[in-house]
N, C-alpha and C positions, 0 to 999 in steps of 0.2 A: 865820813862822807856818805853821801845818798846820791842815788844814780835811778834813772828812767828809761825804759827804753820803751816808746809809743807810737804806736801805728797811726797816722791820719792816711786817710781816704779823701781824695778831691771830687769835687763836682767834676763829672768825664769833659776829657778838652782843659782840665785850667791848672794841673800839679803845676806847670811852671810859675803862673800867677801866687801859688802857696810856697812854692820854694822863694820865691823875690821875698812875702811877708815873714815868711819862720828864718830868711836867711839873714833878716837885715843887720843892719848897723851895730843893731841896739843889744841883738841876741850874745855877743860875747864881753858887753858891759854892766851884767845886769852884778848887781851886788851877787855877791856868794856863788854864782855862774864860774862852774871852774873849765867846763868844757859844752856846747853844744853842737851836736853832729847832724845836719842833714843829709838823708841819703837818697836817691831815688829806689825805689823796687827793681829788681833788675825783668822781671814780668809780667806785671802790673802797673800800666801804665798810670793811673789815677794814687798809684801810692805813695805814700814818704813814712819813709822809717826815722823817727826822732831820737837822738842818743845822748843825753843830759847826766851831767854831775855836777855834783850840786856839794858847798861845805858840810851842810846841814839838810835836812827836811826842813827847818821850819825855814832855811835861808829862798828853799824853794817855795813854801808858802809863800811866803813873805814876797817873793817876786810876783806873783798872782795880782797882786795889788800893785803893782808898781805902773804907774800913767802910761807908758809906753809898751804895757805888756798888755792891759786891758784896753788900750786902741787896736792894738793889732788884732788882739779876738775879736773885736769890736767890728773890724773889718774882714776876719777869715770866714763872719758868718756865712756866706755865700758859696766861701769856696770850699768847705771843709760838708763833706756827709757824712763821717764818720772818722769817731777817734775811741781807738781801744790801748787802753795803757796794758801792755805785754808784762813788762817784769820789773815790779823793785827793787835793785840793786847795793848790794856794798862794794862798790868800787874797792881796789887795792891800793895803797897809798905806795909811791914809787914805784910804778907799774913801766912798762917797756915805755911808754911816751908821756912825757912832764905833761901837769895839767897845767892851764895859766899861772902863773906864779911861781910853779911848781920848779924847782933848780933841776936840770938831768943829774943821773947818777954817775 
């Protein structure tokens, strides 16, 4: 497994406009997408913390292309000033909460 966890920063006044775009629909359909977490910052108003597991790295390339993932960039350009990816992660497999798919223990 391959996991993300990445900062965006909104243009001031608009995280909730980025939380509707990072939250949609599409975000927990994407092939190989086992988990995606939006959070708000609990002090930073303009912040969202992004929490992604993914099957694969390349299953997370691979979504980068995917029509519905490059519309939404396509569209975040406005509201996004700033994106820093924090930390690559190895997720646990059978960890305290099933990922999508994933059966509980």
């Amino acid at each position: 497994m391959y996991g993300l966890i990445v900062k965006l920063t909104s243009a001031p006044g608009r995280r909730d406009e980025l939380i509707t775009l990072m939250g949609g629909e599409d975000s927990h359909t994407v092939p190989g997408c086992l988990s995606f977490i939006v959070a708000e910052d609990a002090v930073d108003e303009n912040v969202l913390w992004i929490t992604e597991v993914w099957e694969s790295q390349a299953s997370h390339e691979a979504s980068l292309q995917a029509p519905a993932v490059k519309e939404g960039f396509a569209d975040a350009g406005t509201l996004i000033v700033g994106f820093e990816k924090i930390a690559t992660t190895k997720p646990v497999k059978n960890s305290s909460h099933p990922l999508h798919g994933e059966a509980a223990a």
